[in-house]
Every structure is written in C-alpha cells, then in structure tokens.
PyMOL Python script that loads the backbone (N, CA, C, O; Angstrom):
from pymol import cmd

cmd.read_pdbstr("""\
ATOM      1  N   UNK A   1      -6.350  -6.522  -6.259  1.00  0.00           N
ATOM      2  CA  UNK A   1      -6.508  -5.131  -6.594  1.00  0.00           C
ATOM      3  C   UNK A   1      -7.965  -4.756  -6.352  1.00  0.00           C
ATOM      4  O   UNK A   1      -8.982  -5.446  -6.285  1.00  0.00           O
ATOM      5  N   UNK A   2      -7.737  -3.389  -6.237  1.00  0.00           N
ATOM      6  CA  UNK A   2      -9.547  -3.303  -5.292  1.00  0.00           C
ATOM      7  C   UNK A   2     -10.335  -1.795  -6.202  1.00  0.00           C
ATOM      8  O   UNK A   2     -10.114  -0.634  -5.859  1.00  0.00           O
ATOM      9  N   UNK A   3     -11.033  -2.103  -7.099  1.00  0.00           N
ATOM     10  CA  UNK A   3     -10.880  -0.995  -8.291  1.00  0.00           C
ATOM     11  C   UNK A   3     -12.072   0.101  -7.186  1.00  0.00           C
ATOM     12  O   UNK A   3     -12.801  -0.588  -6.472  1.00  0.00           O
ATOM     13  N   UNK A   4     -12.224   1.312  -7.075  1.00  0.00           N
ATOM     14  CA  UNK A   4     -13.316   2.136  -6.242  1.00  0.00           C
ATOM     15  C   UNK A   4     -13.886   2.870  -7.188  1.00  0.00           C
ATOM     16  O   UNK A   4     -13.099   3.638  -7.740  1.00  0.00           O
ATOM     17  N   UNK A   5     -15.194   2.906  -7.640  1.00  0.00           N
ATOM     18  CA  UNK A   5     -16.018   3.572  -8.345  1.00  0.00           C
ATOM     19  C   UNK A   5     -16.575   5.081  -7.465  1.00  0.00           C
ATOM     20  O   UNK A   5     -17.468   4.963  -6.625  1.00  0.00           O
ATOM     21  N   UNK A   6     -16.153   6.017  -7.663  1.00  0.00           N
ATOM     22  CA  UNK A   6     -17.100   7.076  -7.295  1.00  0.00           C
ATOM     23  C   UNK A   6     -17.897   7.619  -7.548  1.00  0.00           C
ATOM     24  O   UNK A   6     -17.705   8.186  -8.624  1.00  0.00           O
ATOM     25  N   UNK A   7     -19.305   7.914  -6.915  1.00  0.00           N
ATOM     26  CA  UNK A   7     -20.086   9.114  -7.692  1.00  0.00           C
ATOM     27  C   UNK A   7     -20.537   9.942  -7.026  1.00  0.00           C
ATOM     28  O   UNK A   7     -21.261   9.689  -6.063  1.00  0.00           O
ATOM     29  N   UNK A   8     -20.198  11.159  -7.405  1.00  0.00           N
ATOM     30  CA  UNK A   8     -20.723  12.681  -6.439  1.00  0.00           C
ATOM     31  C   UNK A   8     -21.307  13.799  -7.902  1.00  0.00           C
ATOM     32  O   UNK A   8     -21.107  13.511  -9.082  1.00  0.00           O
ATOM     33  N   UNK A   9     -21.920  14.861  -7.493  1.00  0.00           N
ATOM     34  CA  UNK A   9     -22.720  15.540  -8.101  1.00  0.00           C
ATOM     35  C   UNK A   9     -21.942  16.036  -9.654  1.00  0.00           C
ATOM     36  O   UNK A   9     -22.493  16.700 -10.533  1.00  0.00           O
ATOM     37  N   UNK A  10     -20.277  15.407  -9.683  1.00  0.00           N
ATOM     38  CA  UNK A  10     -19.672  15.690 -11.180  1.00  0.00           C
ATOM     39  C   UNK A  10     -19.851  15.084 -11.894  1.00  0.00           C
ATOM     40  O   UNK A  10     -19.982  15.481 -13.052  1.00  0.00           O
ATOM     41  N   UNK A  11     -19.979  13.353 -11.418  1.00  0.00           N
ATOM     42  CA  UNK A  11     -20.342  12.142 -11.899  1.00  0.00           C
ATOM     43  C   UNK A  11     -19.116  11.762 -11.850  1.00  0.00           C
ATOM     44  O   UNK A  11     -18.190  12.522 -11.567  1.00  0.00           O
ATOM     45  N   UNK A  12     -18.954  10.148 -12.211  1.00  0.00           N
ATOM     46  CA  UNK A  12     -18.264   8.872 -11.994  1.00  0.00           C
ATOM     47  C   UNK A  12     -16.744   9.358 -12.398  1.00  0.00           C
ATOM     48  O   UNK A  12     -16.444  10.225 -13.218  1.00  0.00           O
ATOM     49  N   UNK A  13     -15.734   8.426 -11.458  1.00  0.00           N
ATOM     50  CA  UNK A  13     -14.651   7.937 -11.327  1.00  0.00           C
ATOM     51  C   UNK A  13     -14.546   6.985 -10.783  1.00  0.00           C
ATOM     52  O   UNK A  13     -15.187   6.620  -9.797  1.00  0.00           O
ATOM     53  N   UNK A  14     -13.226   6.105 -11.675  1.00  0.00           N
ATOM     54  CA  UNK A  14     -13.117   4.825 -11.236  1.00  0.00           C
ATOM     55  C   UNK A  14     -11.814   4.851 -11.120  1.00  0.00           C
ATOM     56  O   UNK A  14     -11.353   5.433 -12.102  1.00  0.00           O
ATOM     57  N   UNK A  15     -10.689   4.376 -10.130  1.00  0.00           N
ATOM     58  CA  UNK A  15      -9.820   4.527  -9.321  1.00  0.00           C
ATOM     59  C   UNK A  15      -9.229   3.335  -8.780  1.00  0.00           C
ATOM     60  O   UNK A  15     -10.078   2.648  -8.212  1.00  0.00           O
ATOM     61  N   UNK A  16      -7.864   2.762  -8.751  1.00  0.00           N
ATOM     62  CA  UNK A  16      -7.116   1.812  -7.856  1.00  0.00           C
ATOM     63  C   UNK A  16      -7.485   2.210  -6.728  1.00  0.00           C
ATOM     64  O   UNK A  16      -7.448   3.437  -6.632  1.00  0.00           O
ATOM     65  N   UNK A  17      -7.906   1.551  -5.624  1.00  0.00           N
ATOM     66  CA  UNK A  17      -7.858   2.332  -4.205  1.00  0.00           C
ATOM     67  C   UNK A  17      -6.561   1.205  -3.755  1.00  0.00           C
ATOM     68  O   UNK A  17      -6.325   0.015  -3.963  1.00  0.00           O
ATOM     69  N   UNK A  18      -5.971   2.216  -3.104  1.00  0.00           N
ATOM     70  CA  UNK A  18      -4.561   2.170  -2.170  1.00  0.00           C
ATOM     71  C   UNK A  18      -4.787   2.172  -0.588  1.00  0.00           C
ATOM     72  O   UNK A  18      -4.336   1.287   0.139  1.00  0.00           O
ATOM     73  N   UNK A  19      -5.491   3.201  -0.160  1.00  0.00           N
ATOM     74  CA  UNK A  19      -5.731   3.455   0.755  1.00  0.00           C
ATOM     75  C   UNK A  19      -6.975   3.053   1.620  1.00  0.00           C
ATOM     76  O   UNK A  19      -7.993   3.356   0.998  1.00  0.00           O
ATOM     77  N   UNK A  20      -7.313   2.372   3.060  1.00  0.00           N
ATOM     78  CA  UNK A  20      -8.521   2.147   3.676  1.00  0.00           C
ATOM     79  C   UNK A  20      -9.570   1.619   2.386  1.00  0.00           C
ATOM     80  O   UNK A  20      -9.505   1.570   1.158  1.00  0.00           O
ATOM     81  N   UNK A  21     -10.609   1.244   3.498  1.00  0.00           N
ATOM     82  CA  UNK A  21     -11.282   0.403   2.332  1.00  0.00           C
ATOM     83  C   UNK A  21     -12.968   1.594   2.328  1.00  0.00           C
ATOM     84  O   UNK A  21     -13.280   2.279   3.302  1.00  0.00           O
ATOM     85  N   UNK A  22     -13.686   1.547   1.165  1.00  0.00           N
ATOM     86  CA  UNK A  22     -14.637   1.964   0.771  1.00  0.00           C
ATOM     87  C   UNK A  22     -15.633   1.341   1.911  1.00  0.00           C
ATOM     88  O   UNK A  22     -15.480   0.280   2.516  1.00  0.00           O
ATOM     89  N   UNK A  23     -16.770   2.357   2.045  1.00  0.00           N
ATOM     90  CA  UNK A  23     -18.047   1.925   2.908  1.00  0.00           C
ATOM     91  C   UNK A  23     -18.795   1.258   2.670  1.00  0.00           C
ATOM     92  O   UNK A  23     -19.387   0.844   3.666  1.00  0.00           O
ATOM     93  N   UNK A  24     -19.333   0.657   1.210  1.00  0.00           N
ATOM     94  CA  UNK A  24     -19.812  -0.348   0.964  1.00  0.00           C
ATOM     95  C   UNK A  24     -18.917  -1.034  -0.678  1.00  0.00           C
ATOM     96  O   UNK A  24     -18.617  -0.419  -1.701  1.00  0.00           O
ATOM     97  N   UNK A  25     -18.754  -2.212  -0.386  1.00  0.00           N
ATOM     98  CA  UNK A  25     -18.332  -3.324  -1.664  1.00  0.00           C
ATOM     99  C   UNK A  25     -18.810  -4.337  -2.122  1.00  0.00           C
ATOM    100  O   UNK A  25     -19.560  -5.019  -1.423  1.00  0.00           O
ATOM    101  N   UNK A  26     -18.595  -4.585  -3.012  1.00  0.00           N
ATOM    102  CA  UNK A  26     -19.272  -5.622  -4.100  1.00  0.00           C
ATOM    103  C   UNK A  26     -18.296  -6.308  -4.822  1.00  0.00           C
ATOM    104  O   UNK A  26     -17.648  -6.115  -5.850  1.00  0.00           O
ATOM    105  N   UNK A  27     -18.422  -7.443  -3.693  1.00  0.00           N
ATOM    106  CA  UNK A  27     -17.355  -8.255  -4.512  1.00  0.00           C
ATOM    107  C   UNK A  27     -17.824  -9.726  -5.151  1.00  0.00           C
ATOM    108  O   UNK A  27     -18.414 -10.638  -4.573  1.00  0.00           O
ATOM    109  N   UNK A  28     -17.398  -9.659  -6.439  1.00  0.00           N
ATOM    110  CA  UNK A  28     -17.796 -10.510  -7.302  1.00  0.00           C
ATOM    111  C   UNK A  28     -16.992 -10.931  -8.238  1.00  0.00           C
ATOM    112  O   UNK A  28     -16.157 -10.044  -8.409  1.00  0.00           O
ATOM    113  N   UNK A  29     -16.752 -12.021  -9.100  1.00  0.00           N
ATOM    114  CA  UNK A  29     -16.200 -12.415 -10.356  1.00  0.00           C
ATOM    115  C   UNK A  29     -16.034 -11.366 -10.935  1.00  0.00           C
ATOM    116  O   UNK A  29     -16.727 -10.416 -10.570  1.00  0.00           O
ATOM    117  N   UNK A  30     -14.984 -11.162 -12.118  1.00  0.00           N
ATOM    118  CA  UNK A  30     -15.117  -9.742 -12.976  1.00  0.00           C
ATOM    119  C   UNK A  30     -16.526  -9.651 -14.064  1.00  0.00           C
ATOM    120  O   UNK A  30     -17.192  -8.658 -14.359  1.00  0.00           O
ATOM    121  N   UNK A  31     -16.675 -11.059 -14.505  1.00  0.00           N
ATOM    122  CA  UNK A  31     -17.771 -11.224 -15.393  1.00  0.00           C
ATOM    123  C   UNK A  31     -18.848 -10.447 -14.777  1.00  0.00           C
ATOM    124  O   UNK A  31     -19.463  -9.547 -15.349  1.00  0.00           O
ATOM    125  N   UNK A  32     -19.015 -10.797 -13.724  1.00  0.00           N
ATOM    126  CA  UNK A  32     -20.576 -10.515 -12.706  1.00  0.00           C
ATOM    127  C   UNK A  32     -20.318  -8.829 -12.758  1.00  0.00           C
ATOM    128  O   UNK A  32     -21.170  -8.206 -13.393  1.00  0.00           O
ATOM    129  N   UNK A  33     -19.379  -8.157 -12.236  1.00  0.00           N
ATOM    130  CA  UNK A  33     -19.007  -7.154 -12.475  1.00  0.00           C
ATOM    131  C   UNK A  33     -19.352  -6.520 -13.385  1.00  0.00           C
ATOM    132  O   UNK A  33     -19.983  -5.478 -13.204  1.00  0.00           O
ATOM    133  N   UNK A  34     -18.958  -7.078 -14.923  1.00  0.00           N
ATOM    134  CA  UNK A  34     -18.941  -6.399 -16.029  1.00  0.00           C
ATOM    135  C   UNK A  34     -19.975  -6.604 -16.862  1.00  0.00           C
ATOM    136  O   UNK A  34     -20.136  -5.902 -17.860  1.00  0.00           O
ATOM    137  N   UNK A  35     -20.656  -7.437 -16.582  1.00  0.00           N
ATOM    138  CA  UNK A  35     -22.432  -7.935 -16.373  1.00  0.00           C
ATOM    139  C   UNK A  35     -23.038  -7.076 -16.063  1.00  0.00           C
ATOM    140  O   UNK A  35     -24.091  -7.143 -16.698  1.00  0.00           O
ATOM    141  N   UNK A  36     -23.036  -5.777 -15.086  1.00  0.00           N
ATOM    142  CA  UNK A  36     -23.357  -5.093 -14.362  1.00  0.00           C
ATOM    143  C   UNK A  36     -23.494  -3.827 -15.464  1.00  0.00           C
ATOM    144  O   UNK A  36     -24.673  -3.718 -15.798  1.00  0.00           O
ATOM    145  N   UNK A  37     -22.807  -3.048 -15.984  1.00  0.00           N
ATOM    146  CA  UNK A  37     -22.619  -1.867 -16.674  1.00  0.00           C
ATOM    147  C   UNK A  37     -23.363  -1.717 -18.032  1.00  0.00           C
ATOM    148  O   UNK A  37     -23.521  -0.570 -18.451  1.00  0.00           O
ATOM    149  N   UNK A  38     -23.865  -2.834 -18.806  1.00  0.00           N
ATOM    150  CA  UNK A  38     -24.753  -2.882 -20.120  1.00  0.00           C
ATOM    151  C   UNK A  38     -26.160  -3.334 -19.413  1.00  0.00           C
ATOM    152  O   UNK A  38     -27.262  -3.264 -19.956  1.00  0.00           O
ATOM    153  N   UNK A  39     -25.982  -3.654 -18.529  1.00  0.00           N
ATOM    154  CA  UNK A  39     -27.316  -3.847 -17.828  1.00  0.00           C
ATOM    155  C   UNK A  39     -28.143  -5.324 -17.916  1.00  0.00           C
ATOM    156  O   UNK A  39     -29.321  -5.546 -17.632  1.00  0.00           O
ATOM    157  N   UNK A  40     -27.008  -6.335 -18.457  1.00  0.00           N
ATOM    158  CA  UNK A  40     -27.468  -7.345 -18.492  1.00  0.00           C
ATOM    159  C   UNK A  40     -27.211  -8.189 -17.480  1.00  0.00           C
ATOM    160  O   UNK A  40     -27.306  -9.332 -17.928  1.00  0.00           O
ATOM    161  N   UNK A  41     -26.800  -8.206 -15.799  1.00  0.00           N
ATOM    162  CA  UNK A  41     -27.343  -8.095 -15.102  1.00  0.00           C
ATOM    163  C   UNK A  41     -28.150  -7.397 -14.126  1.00  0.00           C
ATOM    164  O   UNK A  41     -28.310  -6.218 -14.446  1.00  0.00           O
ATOM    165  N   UNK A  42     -28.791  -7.773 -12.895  1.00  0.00           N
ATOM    166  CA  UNK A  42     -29.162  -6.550 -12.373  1.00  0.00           C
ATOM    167  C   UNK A  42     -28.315  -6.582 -10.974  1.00  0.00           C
ATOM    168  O   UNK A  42     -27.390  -7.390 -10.895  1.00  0.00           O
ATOM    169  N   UNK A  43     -28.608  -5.722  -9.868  1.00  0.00           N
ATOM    170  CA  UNK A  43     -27.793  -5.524  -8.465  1.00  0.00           C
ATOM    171  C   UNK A  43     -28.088  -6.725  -7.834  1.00  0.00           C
ATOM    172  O   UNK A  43     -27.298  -7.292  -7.079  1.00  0.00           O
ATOM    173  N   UNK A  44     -29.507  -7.249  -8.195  1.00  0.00           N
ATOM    174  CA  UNK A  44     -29.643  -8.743  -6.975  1.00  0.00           C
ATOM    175  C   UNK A  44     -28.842  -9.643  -7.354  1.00  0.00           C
ATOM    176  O   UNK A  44     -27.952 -10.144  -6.666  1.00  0.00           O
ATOM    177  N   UNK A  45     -29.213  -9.993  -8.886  1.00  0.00           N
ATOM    178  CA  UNK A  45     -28.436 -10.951  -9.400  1.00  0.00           C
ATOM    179  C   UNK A  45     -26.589 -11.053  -8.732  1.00  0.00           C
ATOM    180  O   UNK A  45     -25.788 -11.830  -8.210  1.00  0.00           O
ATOM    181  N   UNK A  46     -26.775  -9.347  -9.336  1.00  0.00           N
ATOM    182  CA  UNK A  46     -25.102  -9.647  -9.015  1.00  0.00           C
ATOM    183  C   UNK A  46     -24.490  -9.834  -7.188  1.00  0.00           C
ATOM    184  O   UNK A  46     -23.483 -10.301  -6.655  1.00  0.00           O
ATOM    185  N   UNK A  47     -25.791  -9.156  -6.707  1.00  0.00           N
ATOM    186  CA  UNK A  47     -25.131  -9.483  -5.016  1.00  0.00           C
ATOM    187  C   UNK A  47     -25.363 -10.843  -5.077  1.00  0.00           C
ATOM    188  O   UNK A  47     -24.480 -11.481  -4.503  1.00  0.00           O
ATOM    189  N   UNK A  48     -26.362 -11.609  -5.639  1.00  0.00           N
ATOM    190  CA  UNK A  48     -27.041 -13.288  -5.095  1.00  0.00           C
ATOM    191  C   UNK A  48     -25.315 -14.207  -5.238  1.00  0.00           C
ATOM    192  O   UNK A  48     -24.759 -14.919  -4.403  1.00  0.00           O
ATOM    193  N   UNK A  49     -24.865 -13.799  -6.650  1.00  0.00           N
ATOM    194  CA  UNK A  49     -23.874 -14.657  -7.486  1.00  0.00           C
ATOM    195  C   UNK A  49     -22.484 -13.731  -6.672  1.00  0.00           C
ATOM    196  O   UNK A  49     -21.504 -14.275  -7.181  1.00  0.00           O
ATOM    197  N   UNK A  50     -22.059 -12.873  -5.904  1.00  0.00           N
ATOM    198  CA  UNK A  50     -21.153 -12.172  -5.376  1.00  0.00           C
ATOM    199  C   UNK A  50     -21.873 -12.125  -3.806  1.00  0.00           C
ATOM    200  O   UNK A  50     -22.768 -12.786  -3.280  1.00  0.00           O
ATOM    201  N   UNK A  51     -21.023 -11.021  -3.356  1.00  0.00           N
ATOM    202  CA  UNK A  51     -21.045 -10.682  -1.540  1.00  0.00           C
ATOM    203  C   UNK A  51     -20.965  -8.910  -1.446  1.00  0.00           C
ATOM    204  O   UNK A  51     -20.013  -8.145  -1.601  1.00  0.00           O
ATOM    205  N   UNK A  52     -22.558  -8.636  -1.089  1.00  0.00           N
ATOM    206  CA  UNK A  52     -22.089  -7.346  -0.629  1.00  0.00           C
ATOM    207  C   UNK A  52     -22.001  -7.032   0.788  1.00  0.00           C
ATOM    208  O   UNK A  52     -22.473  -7.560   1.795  1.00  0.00           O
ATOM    209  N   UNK A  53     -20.998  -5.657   0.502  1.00  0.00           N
ATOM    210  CA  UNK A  53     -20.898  -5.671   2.521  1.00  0.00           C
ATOM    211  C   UNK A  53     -20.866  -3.601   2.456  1.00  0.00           C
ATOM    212  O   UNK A  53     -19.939  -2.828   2.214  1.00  0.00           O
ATOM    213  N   UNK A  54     -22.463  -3.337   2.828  1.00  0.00           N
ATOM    214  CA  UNK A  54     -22.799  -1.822   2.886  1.00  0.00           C
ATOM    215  C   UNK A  54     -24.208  -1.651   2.309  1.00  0.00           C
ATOM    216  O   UNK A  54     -25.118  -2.480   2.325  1.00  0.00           O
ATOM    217  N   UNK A  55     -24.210  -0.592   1.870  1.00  0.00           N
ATOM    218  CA  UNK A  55     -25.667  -0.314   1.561  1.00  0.00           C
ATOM    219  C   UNK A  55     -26.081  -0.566   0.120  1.00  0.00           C
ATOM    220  O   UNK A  55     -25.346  -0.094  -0.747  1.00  0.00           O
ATOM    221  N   UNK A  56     -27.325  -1.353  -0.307  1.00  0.00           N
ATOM    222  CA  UNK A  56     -27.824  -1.891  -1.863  1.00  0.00           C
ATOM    223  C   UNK A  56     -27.463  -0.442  -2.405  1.00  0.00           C
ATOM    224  O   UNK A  56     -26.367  -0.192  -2.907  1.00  0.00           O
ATOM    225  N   UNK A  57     -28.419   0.432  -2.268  1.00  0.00           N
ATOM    226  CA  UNK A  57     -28.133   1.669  -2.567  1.00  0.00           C
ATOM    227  C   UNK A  57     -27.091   2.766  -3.634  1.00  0.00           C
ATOM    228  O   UNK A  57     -27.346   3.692  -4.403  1.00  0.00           O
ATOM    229  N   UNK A  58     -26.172   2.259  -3.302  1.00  0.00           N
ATOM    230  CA  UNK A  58     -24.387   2.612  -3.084  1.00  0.00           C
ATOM    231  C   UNK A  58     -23.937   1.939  -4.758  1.00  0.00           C
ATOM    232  O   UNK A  58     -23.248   2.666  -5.474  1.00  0.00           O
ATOM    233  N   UNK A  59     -24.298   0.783  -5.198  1.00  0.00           N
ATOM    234  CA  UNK A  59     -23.872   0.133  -6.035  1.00  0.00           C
ATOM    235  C   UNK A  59     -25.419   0.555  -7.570  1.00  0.00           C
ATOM    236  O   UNK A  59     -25.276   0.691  -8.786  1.00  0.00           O
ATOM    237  N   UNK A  60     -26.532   0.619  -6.809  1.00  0.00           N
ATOM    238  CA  UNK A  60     -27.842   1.161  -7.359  1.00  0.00           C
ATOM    239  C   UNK A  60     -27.508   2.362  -8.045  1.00  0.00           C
ATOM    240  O   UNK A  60     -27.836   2.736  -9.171  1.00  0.00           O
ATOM    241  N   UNK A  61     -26.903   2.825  -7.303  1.00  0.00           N
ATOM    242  CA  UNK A  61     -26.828   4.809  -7.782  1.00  0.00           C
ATOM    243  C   UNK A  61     -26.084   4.516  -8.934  1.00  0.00           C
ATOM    244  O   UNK A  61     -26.256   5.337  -9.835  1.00  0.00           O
ATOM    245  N   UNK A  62     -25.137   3.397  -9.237  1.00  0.00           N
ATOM    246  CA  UNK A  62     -23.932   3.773 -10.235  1.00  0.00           C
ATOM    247  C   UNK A  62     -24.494   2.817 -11.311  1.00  0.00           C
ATOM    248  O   UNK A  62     -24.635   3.360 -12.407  1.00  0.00           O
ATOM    249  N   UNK A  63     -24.898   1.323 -11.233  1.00  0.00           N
ATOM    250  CA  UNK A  63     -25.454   0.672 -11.865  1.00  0.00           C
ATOM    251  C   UNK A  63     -26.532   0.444 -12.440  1.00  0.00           C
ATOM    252  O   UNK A  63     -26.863  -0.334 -13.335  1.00  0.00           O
ATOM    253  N   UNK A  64     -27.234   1.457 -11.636  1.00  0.00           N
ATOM    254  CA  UNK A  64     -29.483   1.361 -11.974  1.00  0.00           C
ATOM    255  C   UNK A  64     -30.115   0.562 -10.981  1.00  0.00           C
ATOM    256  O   UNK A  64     -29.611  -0.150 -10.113  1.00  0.00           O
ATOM    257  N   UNK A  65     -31.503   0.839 -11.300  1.00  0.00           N
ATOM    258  CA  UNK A  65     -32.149   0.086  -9.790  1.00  0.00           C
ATOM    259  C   UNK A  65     -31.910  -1.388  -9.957  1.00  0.00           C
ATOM    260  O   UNK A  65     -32.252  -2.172  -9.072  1.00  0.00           O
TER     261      UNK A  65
END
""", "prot")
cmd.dss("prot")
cmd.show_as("cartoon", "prot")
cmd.util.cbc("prot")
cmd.orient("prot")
C-alpha cells in the first residue's frame, strides 16, 4: 500500500494512492516513517535508514528541514 501525503497552499492530505506513482518517495520502515512527524527523526536520517527517489525538498516541506 502506497500512503501519498499532499501539500498545497490549503495544507496537508494524506491519501491511499491507487493511481500512477507520486514524483518524489520515501520509502522506509513505518517506524522511520513515523519517526518522522514528532520530529524525532530528521529527513537525512530517515533517507540514510530508507531510499529516496525525487527531490529532498518534497518530503522537507511536510516534515521540517
């Protein structure tokens, strides 16, 4: 299952995606994932310990620098 986080100028949605795949992903353990949102990891950590494929950026905007 491939969960898609969005964010545009209304702010966040998070979504099953069904369809084509997102422009950049971050795929990781769920822990590493959920590591991510209280801020007790950060984006390197979580790309070092996972695989991203798109722009740092993309995952920055929703998670923090």
């Amino acid at each position: 299952m491939t969960l898609a986080v969005r964010v545009d100028e209304t702010g966040a949605r998070v979504a099953i995606e069904l369809d084509g795949q997102p422009e950049t992903v971050l795929r990781a353990d769920p822990m590493v994932v959920l590591g991510l949102a209280p801020g007790m990891l950060t984006i390197e950590q979580a790309i070092v310990a996972g695989e991203l494929r798109g722009e740092r950026h993309d995952p920055a905007a929703i998670f923090g620098p």
